[in-house]
N, C-alpha and C positions, 0 to 999 in steps of 0.2 A: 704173960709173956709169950711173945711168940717161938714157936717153933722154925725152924729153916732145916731142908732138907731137899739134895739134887732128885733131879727125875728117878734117876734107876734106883734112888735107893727107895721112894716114893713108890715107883713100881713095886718093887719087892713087896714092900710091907702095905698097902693100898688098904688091905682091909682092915687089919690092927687101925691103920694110920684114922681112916672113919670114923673108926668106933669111938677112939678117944676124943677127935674132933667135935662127938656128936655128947659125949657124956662128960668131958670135962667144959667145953664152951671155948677152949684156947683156939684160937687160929694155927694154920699151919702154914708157912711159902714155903713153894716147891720153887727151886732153882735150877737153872740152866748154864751150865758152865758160871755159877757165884750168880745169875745175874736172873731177880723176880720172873715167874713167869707168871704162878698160879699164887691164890690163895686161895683154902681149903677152910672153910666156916661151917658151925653148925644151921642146920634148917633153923632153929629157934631166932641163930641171928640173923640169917638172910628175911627172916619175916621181922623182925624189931626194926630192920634197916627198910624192908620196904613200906611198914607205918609209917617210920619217920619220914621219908620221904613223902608220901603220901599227904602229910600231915602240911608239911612243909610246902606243899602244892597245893593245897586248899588256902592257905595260908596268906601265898602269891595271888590265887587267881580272887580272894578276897580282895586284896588290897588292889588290883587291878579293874576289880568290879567285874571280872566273869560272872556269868551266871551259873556255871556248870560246875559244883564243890566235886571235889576227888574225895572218894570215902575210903580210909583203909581197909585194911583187913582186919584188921581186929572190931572194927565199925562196923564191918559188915557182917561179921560173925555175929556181933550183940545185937543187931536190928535184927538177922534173921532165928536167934534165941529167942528173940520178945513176940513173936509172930505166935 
């Protein structure tokens, strides 16, 4: 579930706020007067979101016939493991 919580109170507590961001996996919105500004994700998901994507773009420029595949990040970790 997510968390919501305004700027200042976000301020305050900023580092706490991290850490659990980072060790439990929950998103957190920061709000502006009630209204979205930020969302606060761990590094683990900003990287599963940018394979996906990734993936998802290879996926396109397949089916479009590019020649030039997008490799993730996690792709490119295990090509340069196998080196």
């Amino acid at each position: 579930m997510n968390e919501a919580m305004g700027l200042a109170q976000a301020r305050a507590n900023l580092g706490d706020l991290c850490r659990k961001v980072a060790t439990s996996g929950e998103r957190t919105v920061i709000t502006d007067r009630g209204a979205p500004v930020a969302i606060l994700i761990s590094p683990q998901e900003l990287a599963d979101l940018e394979d996906d994507l990734a993936i998802a773009r290879n996926r396109l420029n397949e089916a479009q016939g590019s020649p030039e595949p997008v490799v993730s990040h996690g792709e490119l970790l295990a090509e340069l493991a196998a080196m």
